[in-house]
Steps between C-alpha positions, in 0.01 A plus 500: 500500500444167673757310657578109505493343888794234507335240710748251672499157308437163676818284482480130551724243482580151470737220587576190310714210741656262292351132471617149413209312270489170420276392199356186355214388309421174553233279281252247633345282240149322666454211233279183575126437462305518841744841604311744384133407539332345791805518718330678809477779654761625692738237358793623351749353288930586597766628285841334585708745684716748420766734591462883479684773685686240793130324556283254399129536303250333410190512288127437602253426178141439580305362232176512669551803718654598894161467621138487447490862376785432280323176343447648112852651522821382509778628782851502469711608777903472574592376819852616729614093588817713712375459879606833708562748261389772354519591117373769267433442136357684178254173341325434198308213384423485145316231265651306185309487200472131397495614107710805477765421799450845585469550881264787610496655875231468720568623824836707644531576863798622756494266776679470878476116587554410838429307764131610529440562123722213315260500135390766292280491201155516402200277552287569164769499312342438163172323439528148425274530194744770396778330502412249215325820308811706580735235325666368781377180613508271252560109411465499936846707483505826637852702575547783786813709515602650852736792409631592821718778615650480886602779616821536770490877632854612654461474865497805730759520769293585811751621779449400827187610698657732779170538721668348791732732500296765450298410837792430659617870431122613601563340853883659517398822406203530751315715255092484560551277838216539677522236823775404753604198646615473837751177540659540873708801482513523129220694260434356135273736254323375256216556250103402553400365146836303478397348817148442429542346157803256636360381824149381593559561845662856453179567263232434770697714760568760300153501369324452830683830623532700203705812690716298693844627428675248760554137605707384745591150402558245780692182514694604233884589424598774334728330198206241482280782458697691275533196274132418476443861409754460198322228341184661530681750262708295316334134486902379606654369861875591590724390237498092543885551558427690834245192619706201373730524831427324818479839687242610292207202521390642841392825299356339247270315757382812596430637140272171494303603787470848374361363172271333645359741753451748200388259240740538268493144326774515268799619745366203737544250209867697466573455864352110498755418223789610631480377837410195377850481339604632768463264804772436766517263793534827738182667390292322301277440860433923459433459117219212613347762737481762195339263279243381699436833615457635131341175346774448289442157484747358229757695754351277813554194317846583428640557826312220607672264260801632548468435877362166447868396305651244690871717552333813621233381770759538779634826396219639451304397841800653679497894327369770720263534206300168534493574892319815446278316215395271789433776727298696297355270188411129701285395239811551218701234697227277521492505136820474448448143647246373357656597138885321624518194301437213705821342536618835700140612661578318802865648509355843467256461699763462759708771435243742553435337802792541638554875497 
């Protein structure tokens, strides 16, 4: 007695999203002596536009072929005219009989027109000799319909991308940290490959000393440190709330220099724009320093500018900040002169003098 094995079944499935379409069929009549023999090669002859799906379309008929290859065909394409978008679209191109009136299709395609691929079609579309064989050319009249479906697919509501968050967890957690900082008094853990693939400068430490477990950082504060570490995690500075008060721009000075010393180019450019919206008579001589110091040159010109105003010269010249600028940056004040304007050089020039 034999008995039947019951062998699982494969399922499968499927999924149908709902879709807006849009279709039209529009005909373009090419009537004329001269537009169908003889034109050239790869000259083509425009439909007027038309409307299909929220864009605009066009058709491309070449008598004498798209190129030299081409040359004993005729090509037909249909053109996107819409600039910066993207639509998809079921097509068909078909041929009118001249006698009958009956159209016949030649060539269907589904399409995605974009910016880098506006036309579809086909380059030997028919033979020319065809076409008069075929019925369609005739009297120097020949009639193409477009039928054209767009199609509109429901968007997908994406929710936010939460990898941020999810590094900034990573570094909370301390899960897998496998170096310490040393800032002052204070440690700060962290992981290698975070490191390495944020920071140039961390990556050639880290990979010029592969076991080293510990840095001591110098020169360095411990909130400045702990906020440079954060954006390597999270790509974000302290809330811009935090920064926007006076209080604050001395830190964010620092978080410039920091950037800079461990090459990380966007939290400069971070640090650059907000000081530069940032500048006060009482310390825009220490916000000079930094962005010389770091090359932040649109930065330099700024406080230099705002120096250079004719209502803040004297204020300025007189802050414990510019007298440590002259002290330690010479050359800075020197520029500073030469870029016054000239009707308060000499009046500058003076006040530095005098101190």
């Amino acid at each position: 007695m034999s008995t039947a094995l019951k062998m699982p079944g494969t399922r499968t499935a499927s999924m149908c999203v709902a879709a807006e379409m849009a279709r039209v069929t529009h005909s373009f009549k090419i009537v004329g002596n001269g537009l169908h023999k003889n034109f050239g090669v790869g000259r083509c002859i425009r439909s007027a536009p038309f409307s299909a799906g929220g864009h605009n379309w066009c058709i491309h008929y070449y008598p004498d072929g798209n190129s030299e290859d081409d040359k004993d065909y005729v090509s037909i394409f249909l053109e996107l005219m819409s600039k910066n978008t993207e639509a998809r679209s079921l097509l068909e191109f078909r041929l009118v009989n001249q006698t009958t009136g009956i159209s016949t299709s030649v060539f269907t395609c589904q399409a995605v027109h974009n910016a880098t691929i506006t036309t579809w079609g086909r380059k030997k579309f028919m033979k020319k000799d065809d076409l008069e064989t075929l019925g369609y050319l005739k009297d120097e009249c020949l009639e193409i319909e477009c039928d054209l479906t767009v199609i509109k697919w429901d968007d997908i509501d994406l929710p936010p991308s939460d990898l941020q968050d999810n590094l900034g967890k990573l570094l909370e957690s301390g899960e897998g940290m496998d170096v310490t900082f040393k800032v002052k008094n204070e440690l700060f853990r962290a992981h290698k490959i975070v490191l390495k693939m944020r920071s140039p400068v961390f990556n050639a430490e880290l990979t010029r000393d592969k076991r080293k477990r510990s840095i001591i950082v110098e020169d360095m504060e411990p909130p400045v440190f702990n906020a440079l570490l954060r954006f390597i995690y999270t790509d974000s500075l302290p809330s811009m709330g935090d920064l926007d008060g006076n209080e604050n721009d001395e830190i964010v000075r620092h978080l410039l220099v920091a950037a800079n010393r461990y090459g990380l180019v966007r939290m400069k450019l971070m640090c650059e724009s907000i000081l530069c919206n940032r500048l006060a008579v009482q310390d825009v001589a220490a916000t000079l320093a930094a962005a010389d110091q770091c090359r932040c040159y649109k930065l330099k010109d700024a406080c230099i500018q705002f120096i250079n105003s004719s209502n803040r010269m004297d204020d300025v010249a007189t802050s414990q900040g510019f007298e440590d600028l002259k002290k330690s940056c010479p050359a800075l004040i020197t520029e500073i002169c030469e870029k016054a304007a000239m009707p308060h050089k000499q009046d500058l020039v003076c006040i530095v003098l005098a101190r």
